[in-house]
N, CA, C and O of each residue as an XYZ file, in Angstrom:
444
protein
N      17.475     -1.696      8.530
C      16.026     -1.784      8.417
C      15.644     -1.820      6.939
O      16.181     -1.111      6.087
N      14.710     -2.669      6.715
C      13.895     -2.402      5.445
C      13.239     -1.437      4.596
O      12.174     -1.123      5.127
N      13.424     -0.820      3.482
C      12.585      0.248      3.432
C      11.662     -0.231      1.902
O      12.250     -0.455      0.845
N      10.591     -0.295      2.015
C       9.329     -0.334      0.934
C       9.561      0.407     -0.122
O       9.907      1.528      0.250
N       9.534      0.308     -1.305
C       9.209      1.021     -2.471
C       8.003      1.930     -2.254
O       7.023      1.725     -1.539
N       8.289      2.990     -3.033
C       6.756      3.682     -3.031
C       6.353      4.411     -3.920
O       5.393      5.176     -3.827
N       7.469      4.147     -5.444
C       6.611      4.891     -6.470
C       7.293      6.610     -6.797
O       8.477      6.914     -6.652
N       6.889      6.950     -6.964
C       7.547      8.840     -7.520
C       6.407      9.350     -6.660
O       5.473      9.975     -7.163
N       6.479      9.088     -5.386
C       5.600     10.119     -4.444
C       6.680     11.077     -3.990
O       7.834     10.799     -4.315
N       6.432     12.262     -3.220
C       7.431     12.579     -2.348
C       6.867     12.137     -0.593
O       5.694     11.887     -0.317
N       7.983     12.132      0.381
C       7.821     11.940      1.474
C       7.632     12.456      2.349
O       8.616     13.185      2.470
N       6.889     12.655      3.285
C       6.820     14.164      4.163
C       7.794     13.594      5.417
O       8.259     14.403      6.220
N       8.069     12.176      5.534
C       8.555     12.077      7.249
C       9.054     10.616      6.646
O       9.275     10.342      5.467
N       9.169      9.726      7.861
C       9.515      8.293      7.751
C       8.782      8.083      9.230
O       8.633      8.872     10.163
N       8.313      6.439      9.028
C       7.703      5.980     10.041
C       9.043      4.990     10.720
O      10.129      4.882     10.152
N       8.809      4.542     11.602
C      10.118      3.422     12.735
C       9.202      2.766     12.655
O       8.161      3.413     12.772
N       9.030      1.372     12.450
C       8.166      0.413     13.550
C       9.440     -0.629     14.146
O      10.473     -0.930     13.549
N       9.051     -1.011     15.353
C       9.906     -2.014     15.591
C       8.605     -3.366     16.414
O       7.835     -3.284     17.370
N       8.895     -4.347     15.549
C       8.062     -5.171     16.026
C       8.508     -6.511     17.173
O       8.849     -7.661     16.899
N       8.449     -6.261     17.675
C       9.193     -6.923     18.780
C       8.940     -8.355     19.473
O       9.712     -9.308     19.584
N       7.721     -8.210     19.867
C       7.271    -10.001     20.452
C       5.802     -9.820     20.605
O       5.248     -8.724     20.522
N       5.324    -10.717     20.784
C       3.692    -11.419     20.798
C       3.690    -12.087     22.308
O       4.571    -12.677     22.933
N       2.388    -11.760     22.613
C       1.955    -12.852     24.215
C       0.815    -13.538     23.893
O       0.111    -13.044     23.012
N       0.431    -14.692     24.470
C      -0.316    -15.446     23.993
C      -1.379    -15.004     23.153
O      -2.290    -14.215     23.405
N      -1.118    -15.634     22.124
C      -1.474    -15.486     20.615
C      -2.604    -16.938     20.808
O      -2.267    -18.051     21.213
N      -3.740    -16.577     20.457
C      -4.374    -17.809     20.247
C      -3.699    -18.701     19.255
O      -2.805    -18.421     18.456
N      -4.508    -20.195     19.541
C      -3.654    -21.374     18.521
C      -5.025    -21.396     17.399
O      -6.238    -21.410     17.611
N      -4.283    -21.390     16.237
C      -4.517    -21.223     15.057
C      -4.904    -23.371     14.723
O      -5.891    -24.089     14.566
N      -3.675    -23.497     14.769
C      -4.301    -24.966     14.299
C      -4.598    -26.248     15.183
O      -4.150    -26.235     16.329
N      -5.258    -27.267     14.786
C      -5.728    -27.923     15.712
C      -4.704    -28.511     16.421
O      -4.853    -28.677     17.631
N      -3.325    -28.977     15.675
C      -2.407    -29.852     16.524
C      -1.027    -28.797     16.533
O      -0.484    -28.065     15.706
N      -0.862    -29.071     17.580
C       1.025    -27.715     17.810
C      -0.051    -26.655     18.072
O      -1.234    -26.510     18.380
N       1.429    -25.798     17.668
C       0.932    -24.102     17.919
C       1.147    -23.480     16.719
O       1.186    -24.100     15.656
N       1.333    -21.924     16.850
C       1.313    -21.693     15.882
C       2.480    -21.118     15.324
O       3.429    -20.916     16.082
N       2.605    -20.709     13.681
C       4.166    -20.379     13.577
C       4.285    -18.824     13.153
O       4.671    -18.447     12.046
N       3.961    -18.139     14.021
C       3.227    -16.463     13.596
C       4.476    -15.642     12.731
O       5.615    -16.100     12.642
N       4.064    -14.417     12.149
C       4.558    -13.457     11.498
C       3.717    -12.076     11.290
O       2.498    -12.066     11.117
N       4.399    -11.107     11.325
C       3.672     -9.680     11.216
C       4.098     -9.591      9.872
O       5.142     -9.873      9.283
N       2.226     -8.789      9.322
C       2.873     -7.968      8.409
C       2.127     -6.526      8.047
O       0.954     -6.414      7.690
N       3.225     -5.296      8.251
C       2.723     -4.246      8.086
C       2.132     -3.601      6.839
O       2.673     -3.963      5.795
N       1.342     -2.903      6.746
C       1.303     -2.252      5.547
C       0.919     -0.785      5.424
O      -0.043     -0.706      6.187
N       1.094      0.283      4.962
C       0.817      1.385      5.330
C       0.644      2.069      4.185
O       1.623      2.247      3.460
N      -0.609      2.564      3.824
C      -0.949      3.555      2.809
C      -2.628      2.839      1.956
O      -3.037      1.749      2.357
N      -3.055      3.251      1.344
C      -4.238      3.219      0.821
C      -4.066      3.018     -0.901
O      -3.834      1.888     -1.330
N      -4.181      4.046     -1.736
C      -3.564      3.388     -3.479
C      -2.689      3.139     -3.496
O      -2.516      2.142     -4.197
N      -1.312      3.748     -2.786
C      -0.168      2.790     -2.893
C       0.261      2.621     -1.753
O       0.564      3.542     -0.995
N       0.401      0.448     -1.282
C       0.476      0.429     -0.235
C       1.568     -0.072      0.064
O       1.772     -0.918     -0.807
N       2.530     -0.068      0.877
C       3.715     -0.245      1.312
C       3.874     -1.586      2.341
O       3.498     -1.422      3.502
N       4.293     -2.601      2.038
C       4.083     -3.645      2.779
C       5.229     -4.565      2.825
O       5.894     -5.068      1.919
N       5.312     -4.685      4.472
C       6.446     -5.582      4.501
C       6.200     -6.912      5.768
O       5.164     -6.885      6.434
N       7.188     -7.962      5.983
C       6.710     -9.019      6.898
C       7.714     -8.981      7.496
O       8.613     -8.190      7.210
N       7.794    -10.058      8.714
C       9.001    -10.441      9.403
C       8.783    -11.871      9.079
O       7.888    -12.480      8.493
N      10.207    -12.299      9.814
C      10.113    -13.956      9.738
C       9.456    -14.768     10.238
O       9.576    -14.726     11.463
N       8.590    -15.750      9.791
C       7.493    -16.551     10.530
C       8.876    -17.477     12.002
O      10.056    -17.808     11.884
N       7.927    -17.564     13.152
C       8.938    -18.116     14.368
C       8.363    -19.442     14.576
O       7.152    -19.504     14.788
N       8.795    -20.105     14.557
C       8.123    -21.887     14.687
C       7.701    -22.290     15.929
O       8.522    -22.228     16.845
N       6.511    -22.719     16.169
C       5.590    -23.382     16.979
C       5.475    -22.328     18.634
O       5.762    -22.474     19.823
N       5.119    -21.706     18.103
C       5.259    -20.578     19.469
C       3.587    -19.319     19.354
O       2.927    -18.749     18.486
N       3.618    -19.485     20.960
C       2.346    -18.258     21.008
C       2.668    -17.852     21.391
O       1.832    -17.190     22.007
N       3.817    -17.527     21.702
C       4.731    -16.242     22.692
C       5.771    -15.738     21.471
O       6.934    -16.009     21.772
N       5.686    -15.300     20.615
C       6.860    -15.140     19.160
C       7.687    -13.874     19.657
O       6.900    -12.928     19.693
N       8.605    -13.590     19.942
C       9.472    -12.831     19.850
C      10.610    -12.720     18.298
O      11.620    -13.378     18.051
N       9.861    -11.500     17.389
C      10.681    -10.960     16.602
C      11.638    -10.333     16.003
O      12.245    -10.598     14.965
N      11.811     -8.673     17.430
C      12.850     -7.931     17.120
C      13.456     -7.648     16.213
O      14.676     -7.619     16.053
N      12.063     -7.251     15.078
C      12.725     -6.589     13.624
C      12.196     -4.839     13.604
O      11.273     -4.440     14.315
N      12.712     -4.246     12.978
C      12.874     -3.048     12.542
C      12.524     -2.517     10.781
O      13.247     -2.755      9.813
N      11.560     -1.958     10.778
C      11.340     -1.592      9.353
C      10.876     -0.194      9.391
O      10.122      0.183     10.288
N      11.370      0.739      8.285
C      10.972      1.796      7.883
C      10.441      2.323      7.349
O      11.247      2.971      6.682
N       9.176      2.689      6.985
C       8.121      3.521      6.200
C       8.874      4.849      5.276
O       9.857      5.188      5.935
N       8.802      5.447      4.395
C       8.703      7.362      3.688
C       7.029      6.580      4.693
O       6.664      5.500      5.157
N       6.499      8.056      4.547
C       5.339      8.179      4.507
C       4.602      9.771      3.528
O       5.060     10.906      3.392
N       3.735      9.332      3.187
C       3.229     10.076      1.659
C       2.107     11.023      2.306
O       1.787     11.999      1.628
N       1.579     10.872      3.344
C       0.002     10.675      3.736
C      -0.032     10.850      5.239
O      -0.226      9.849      5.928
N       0.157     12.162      5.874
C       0.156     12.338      7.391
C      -1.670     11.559      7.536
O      -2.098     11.500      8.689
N      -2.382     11.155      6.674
C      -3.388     10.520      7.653
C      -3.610      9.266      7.114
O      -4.696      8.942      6.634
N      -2.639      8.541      7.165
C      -2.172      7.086      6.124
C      -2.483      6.618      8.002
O      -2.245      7.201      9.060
N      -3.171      5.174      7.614
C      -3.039      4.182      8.955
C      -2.077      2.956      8.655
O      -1.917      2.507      7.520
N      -1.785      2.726      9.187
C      -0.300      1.646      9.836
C      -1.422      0.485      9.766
O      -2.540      0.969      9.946
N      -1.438     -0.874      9.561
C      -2.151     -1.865      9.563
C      -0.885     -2.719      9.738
O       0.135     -2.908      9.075
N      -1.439     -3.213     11.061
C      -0.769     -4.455     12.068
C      -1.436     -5.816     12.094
O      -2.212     -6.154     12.988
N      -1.082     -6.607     11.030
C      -1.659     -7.756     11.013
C      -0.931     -8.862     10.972
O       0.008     -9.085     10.208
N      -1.597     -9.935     12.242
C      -0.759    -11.441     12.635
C      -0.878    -12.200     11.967
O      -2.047    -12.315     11.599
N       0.093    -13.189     11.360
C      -0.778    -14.549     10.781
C      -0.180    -15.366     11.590
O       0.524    -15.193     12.586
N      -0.668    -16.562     10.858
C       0.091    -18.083     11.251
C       0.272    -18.656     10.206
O      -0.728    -18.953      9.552
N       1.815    -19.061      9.612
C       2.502    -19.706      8.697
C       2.046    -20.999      8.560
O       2.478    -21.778      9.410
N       1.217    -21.496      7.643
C       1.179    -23.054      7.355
C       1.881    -23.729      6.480
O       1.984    -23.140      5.404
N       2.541    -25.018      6.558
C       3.472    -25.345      5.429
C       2.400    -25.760      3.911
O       2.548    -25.516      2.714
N       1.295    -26.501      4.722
C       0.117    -26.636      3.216
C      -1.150    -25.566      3.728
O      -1.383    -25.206      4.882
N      -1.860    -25.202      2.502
C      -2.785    -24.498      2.232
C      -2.623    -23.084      2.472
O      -1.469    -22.793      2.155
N      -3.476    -21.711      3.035
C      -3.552    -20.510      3.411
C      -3.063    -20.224      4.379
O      -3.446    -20.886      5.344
N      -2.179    -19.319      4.609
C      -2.303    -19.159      6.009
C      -3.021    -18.217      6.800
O      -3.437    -17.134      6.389
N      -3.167    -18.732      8.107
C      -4.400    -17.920      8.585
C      -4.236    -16.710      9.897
O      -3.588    -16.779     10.942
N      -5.134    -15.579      9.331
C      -5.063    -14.754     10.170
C      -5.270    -14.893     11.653
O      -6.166    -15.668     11.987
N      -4.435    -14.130     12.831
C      -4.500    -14.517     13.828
C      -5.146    -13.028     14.282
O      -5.851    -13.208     15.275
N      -5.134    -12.088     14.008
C      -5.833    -10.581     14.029
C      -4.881     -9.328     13.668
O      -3.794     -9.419     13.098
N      -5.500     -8.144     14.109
C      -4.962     -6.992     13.290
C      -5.712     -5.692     14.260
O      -6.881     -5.694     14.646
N      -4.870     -4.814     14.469
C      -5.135     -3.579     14.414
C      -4.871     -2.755     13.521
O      -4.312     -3.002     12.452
N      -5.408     -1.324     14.056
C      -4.740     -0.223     13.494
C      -4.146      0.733     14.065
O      -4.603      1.118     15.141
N      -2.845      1.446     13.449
C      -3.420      2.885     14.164
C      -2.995      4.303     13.306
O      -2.029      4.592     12.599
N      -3.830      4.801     13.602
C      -3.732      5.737     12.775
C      -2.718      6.783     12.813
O      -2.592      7.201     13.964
N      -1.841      7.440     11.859
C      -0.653      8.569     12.208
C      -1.089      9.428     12.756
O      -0.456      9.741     13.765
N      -2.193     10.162     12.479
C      -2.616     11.151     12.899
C      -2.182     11.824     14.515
O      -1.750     12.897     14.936
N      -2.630     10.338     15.160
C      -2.668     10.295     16.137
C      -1.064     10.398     16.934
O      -1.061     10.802     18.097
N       0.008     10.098     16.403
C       1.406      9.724     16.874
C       1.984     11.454     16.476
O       1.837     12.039     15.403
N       2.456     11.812     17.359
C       3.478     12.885     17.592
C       4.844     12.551     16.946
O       5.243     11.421     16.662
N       5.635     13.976     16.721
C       6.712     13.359     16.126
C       7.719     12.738     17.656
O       7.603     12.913     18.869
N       8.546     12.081     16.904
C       9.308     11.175     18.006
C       9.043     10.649     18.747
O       9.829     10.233     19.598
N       7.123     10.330     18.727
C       6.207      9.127     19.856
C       6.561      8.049     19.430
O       6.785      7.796     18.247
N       6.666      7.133     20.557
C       6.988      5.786     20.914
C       5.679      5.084     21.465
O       5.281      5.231     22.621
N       4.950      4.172     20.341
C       3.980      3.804     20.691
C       4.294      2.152     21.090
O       4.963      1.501     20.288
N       3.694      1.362     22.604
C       3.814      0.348     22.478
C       2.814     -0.503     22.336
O       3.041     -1.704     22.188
């Protein structure tokens, strides 16, 4: 698994995410589908951010990656955000949650 830089903080815990697959994902561009990727980020002044691999022409993306958080900040929120990979221009957001640690127990398995 990946683990983020984070600076000369200390860590109170480590986060798991495992990002696994997408179900129909709206289509992003006008022709095909889309070529999605997650990317997490977690923390507020210093933020910890990582992606997976964009999956080609799919609204069903199955990822099955694994990345690891320190976490600095028992009330730091996790930000879950989709895109869609374009080969020209921006690429564009497909949406995003959150959720907040607060809320996750130790050794909860959120799906």
């Amino acid at each position: 698994a990946m683990m983020p830089s984070q600076g000369n903080r200390v860590p109170i815990g480590l986060l798991r995410v495992n990002v696994i697959s997408g179900k129909n994902l709206p289509r992003m561009d006008i022709i095909g589908s889309s070529d999605p990727y997650v990317v997490l980020k977690l923390g507020t002044r210093v933020v910890q951010e990582v992606r997976t691999k964009h999956i080609l022409n799919t609204l069903n993306p199955c990822w099955e990656e694994q990345f690891v958080f320190e976490v600095i900040n028992a009330t730091s929120t996790l930000r879950v955000e989709v895109w869609d990979h374009d080969l020209v221009g921006e690429d564009d957001m497909i949406g995003f949650f959150d959720i907040a640690l607060k809320y996750l127990t130790h050794e909860e398995t959120m799906t």
